[in-house]
C-alpha positions in Angstrom: -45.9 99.1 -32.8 -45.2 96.6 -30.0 -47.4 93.3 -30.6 -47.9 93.9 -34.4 -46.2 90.9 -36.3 -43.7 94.0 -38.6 -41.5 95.7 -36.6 -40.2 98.8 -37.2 -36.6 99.7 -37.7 -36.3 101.0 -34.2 -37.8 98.4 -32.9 -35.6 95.5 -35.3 -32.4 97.8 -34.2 -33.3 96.7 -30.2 -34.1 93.1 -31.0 -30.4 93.1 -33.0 -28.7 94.8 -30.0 -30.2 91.8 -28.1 -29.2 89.4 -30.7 -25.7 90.6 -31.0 -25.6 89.7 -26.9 -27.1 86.2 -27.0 -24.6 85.7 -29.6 -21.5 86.8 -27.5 -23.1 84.7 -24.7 -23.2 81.3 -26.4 -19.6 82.5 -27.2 -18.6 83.2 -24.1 -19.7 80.0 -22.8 -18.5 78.1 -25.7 -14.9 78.3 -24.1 -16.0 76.7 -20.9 -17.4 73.5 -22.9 -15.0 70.7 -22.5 -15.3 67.1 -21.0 -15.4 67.1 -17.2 -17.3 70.5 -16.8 -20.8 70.5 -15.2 -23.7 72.1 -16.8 -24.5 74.7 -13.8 -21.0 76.4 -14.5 -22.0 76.9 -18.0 -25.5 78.8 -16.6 -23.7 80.8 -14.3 -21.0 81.8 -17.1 -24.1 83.1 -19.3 -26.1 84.2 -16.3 -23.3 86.7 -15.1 -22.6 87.8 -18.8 -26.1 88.6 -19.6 -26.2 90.4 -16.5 -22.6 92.3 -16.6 -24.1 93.8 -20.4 -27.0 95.2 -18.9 -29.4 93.0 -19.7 -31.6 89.8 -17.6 -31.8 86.2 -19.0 -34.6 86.5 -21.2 -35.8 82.3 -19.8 -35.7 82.6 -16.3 -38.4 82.8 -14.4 -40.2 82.4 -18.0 -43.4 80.4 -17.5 -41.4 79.1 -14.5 -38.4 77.8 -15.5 -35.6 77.8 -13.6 -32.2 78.5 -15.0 -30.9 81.3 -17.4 -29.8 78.6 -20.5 -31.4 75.4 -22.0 -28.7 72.9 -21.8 -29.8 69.7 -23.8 -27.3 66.9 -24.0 -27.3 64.2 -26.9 -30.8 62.5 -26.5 -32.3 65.2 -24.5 -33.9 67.2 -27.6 -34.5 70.8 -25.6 -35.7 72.8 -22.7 -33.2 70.4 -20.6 -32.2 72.2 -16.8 -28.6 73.0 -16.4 -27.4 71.2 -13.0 -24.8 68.8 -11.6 -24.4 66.7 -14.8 -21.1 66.6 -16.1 -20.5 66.7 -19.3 -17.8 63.3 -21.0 -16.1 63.1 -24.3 -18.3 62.5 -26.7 -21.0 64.4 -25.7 -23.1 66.8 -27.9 -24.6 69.8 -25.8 -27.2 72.0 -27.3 -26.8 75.4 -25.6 -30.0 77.7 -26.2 -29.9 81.2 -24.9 -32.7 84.2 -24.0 -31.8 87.9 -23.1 -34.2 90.9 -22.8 -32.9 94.7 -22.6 -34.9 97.5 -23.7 -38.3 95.1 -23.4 -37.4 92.9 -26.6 -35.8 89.8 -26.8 -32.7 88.0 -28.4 -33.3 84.4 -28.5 -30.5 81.5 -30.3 -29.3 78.2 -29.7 -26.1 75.8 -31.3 -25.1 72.2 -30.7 -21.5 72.0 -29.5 -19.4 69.0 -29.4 -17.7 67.7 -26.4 -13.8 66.4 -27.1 -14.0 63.8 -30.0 -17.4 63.1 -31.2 -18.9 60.2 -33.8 -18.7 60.2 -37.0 -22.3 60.0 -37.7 -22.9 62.6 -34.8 -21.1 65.3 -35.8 -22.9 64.5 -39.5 -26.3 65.4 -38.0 -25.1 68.6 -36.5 -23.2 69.7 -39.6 -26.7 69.2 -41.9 -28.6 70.4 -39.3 -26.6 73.5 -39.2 -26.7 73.7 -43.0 -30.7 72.9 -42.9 -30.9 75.9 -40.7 -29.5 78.1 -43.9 -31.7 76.6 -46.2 -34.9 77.9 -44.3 -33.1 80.9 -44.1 -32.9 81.6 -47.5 -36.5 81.2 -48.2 -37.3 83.8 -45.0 -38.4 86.2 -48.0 -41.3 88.7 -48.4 -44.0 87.7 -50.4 -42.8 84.1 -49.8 -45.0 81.4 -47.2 -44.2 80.0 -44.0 -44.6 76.8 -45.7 -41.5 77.4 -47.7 -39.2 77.6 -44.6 -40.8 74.9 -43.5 -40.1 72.7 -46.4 -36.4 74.1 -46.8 -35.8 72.3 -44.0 -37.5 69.5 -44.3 -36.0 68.9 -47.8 -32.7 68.8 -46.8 -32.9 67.0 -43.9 -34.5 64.1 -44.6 -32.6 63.7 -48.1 -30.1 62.9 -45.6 -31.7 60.1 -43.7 -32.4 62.3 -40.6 -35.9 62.6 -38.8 -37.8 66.9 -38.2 -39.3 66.9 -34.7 -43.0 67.7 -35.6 -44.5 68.9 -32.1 -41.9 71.9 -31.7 -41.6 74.8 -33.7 -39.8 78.7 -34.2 -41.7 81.3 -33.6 -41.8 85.5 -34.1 -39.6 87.2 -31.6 -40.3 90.8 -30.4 -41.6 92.3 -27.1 -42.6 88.7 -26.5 -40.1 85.5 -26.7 -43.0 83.7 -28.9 -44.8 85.9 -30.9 -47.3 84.9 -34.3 -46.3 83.0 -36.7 -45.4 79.4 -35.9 -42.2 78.3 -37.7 -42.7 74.8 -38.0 -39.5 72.5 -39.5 -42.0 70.4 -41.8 -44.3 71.6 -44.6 -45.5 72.3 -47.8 -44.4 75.0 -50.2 -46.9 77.7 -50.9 -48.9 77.5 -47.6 -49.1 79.0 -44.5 -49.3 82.7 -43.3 -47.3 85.2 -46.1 -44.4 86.3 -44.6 -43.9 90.0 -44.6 -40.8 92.7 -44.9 -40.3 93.5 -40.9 -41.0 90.1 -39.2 -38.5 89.1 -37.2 -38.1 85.3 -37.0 -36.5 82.4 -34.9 -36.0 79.4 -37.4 -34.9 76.7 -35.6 -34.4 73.5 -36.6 -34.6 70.5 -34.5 -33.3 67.2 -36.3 -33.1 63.8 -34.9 -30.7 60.8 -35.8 -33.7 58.1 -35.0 -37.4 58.7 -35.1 -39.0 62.2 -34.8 -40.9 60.9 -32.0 -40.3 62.3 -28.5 -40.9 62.1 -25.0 -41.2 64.8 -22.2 -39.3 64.3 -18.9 -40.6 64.6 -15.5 -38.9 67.6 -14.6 -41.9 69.0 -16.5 -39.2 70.6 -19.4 -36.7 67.9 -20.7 -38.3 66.9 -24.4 -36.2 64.1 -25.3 -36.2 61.7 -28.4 -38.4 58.4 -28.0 -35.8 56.1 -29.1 -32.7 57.0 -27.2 -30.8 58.6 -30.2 -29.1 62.2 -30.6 -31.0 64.9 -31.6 -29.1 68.4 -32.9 -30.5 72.3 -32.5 -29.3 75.2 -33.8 -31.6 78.9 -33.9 -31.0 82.2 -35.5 -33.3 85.0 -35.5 -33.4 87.4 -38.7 -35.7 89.7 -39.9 -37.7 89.3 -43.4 -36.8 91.8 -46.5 -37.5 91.7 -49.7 -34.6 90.4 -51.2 -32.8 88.1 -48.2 -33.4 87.3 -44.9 -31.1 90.0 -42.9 -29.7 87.9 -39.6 -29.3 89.6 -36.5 -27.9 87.0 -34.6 -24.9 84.9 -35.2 -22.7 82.3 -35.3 -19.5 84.2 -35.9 -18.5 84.7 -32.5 -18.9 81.1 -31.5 -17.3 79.8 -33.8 -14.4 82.0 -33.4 -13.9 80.8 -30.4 -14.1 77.5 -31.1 -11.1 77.8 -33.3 -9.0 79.6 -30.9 -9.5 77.3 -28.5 -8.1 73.9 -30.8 
């Protein structure tokens, strides 16, 4: 069944083992994010995780690029190269995460906050995080992509905030992008159906300024046109009939967050 858009239960049980591990990566590396650290130590940390759990870093070497996470701080929207910045107090880091074991994928991201963030900062990641659950909850059979879409949107922009337009969350199987296109803007009703079996990455990008963005000359840094902080956060879940089951997770992150106040 590889390549059809329905997986089948073994194949959605492979795809969970991988989302359990890019789950327990973004943990892991959640207790290494604090002012003063560099962004290579935090690719290394998930590098040599992925690797100890018998798996590879499902985006390096992927269409080229470099380094095993996508480490995008405050403007920098995704896709931004882990290297010698440092991160300050302040900061927000969005950390997004690839494995592949078995031949399928496990693919999430999450905005973390550096010491003592803004007000009006940690307010975009909080709705964006909650935005994320509302396309969630319309990842239903029989429902539309369009219906994710505009979950999203709907929340988001009640709230004053902007949807990046020229990105998008994708099917995740034997492939890291697979059919269909999960854009974060829409219209209820349309779209392709979505169908019991599809595993899904809904991933909501959500800027503070304009939606606009640039690309950076390191050929993968997608920034925001106006300077401004944008906030990610991804899960991948699998449609049924009655709910959207989630493989991956935030649990793990988030207990580690609160071990480490």
């Amino acid at each position: 069944m590889a390549g059809s858009l329905e997986k089948n239960e073994q194949e959605i049980e492979f795809l969970r083992e991988n989302a359990i591990l890019v789950s327990k990566t973004l943990a892991e590396v959640a207790r290494c994010i604090k002012p003063g650290v560099k962004t290579s130590i935090l690719d290394q940390v998930a590098e040599t995780y992925i690797r100890d759990h018998g798996a590879v870093p499902g985006f390096k070497g992927y269409q080229g690029y470099p380094a095993t996470l996508c480490i995008s701080v405050n403007d920098e929207v995704v896709h931004g190269i882990p290297g010698e910045r440092v991160l300050l107090n302040g900061d927000i880091v969005s950390i997004d995460c690839g494995t592949k074991k078995n031949g399928y994928y496990g693919d999430s991201a999450y905005t973390f906050e550096v010491g003592e963030v803004a007000p009006d900062i940690k307010a975009l990641l909080d709705h964006t995080k909650a935005s994320l659950f509302r396309g969630i909850e319309a990842a239903l059979a029989g429902k539309r992509v369009g219906d994710i879409s505009r979950a999203v949107q709907g929340y988001v922009e009640t709230k004053g905030y902007s949807v990046v337009r020229d990105l998008v969350g994708h099917g995740l199987g034997m492939e890291l992008h697979e059919k269909p296109e999960i854009p974060n803007y829409g219209k209820r009703g349309t779209g392709m159906k979505l169908r019991e079996g599809m595993v899904l990455c809904i991933e909501p990008m959500i800027n503070l300024g304009t939606r606009n963005i640039t690309h950076g000359s390191d050929g993968w840094t997608i920034r925001t046109a106006d300077g401004k902080p944008s906030a990610h956060f991804e899960l991948t879940v699998v449609v049924r009939k009655d709910r959207a089951e989630m493989l991956s997770t935030f649990r793990f992150i988030e207990e580690t967050m609160v071990s480490n106040i």
